[in-house]
Structure formats: C-alpha cells, structure tokens
C-alpha positions in Angstrom: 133.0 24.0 181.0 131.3 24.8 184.4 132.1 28.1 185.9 131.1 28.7 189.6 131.5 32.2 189.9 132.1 34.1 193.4 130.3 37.0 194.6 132.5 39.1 193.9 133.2 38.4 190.6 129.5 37.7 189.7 128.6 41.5 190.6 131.5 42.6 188.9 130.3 41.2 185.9 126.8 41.8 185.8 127.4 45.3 186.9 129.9 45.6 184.0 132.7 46.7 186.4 136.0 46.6 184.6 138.0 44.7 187.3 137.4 41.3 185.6 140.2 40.7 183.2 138.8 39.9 179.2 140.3 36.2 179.2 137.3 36.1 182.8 134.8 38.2 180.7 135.1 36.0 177.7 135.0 32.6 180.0 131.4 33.8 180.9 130.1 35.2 178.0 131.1 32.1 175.9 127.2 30.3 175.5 129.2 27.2 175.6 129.5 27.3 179.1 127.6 26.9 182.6 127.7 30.0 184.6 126.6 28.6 188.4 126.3 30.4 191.2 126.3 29.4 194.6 123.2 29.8 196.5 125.7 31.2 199.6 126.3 34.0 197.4 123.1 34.6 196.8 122.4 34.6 200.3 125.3 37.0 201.1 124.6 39.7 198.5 120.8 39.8 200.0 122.0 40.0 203.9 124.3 42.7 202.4 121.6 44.7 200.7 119.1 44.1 203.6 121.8 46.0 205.5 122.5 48.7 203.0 126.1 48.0 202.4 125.1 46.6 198.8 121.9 47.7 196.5 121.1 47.1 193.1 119.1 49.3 190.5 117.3 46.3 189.9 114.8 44.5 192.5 117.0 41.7 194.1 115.7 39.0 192.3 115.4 40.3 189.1 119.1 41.5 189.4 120.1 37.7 190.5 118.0 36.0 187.1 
C-alpha cells in the first residue's frame, strides 16, 4: 500500500509524538508499505523552521531522510 503522509502527521511520527493512533503508527511502520511524502511538505516544514516556528534536533535534511 502507498501512504502519502501529511506534514503533520509525518512530524508526529518521526518525532514520536503520541497523537497518531496505533492502527496509523502500525500502517507506517509495516515494511510492506511506501511511506511518500510530498515534496510541498517538505517545503513547508523548511519555510517553517527558516522562520523559527518549527526546529528539529537534527539538521533539516538529515531529520527529512
């Protein structure tokens, strides 16, 4: 299955915030399927930490790989 995740969500998850329900966590930890991710949301979450209202512990594109 192919999964386009939003920003939202994709944050969420690689941030291990516990908003995302386990039936979502288990859809994208299951190897079986395609995690995409749109390359507006890429482009949103780097405007947003340009700006400071979003920063990462990681460097930007390590956090996105």
């Amino acid at each position: 299955m192919k999964l386009l995740l939003d920003t939202p969500i994709f944050i969420w998850y690689v941030l291990d915030i516990q908003k995302l329900s386990a039936t979502v966590r288990a859809l994208i930890d299951d190897e079986d399927n395609d995690i995409l991710l749109s390359t507006a949301s890429i482009w949103e979450m780097a405007i947003k930490q340009s700006t400071g209202k979003l920063s990462f512990s990681l460097p930007f594109k390590e956090f996105i790989e």
